[in-house]
C-alpha positions, 0 to 999 in steps of 0.5 A: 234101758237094761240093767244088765245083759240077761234081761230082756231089752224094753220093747218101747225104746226100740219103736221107730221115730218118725220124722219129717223132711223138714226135721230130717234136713234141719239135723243135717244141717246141725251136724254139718254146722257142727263138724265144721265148728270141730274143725275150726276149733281144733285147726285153732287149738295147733295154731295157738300150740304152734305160736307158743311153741315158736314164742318159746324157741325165739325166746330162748334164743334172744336172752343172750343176743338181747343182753349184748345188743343193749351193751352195744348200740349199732351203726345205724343208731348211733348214726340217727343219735348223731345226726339229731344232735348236728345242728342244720346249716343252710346252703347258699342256695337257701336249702338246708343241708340236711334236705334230700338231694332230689328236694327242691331247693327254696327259693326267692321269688322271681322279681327279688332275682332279677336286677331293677331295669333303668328307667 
C-alpha cells in the first residue's frame, strides 16, 4: 500500500487473482446471503422504532382515560359483579334460571313422567 500519492504503487498488489467457478459461485452466493441478512435487519430496525413509537403515543393517550376508568366501572362490569353475586334459582321445569334460553332444559326420565297403568 502506498504511503502517499508520490510514491509509485507496489507492482505485487495489482496481480490478477484467479479463481475458480466453484470460488466465484460460493462469493456469490455470500453477497446474496448477505444482502438479504442487510435488509431483514434493517426491515426489523423500522419495526422495533415503529412499535416504540406507537407504544409511546398510546401511552401518552391512555394516563388520563386509564385514571377515570379505574374510578368508574362500566355497565358490563357491574352487570357481571351482579350477576355473580345473584343466587340461582331453579324453574319448574327443572332448569336453572340462569341456563341460556336455547339450552336444553333437564329433565326426569320417561317412566318417573308417566302415571302408573292399573293392573
Amino acid at each position: 500500500m502506498r504511503r502517499s500519492w508520490e510514491e509509485p504503487a507496489d507492482g505485487g498488489l495489482d496481480e490478477p487473482v484467479t479463481l475458480t467457478a466453484r470460488q466465484l459461485r460460493s462469493l456469490k452466493r455470500g453477497a446474496r446471503f448477505g444482502l438479504f441478512a442487510l435488509i431483514l435487519a434493517l426491515a426489523a430496525a423500522g419495526l422495533t422504532g415503529w412499535n416504540e413509537y406507537r407504544a409511546a403515543k398510546e401511552e401518552s393517550g391512555m394516563n388520563s382515560s386509564v385514571a377515570s376508568a379505574a374510578q368508574q366501572p362500566s355497565a358490563a362490569e357491574s352487570g357481571v359483579a351482579e350477576a355473580a353475586t345473584t343466587p340461582t334459582t331453579t324453574a319448574s321445569d327443572g332448569a336453572p334460571s340462569g341456563a341460556a334460553p336455547n339450552a336444553p332444559a333437564a329433565r326426569a326420565p320417561a317412566s318417573a313422567t308417566q302415571p302408573l297403568a292399573a293392573a
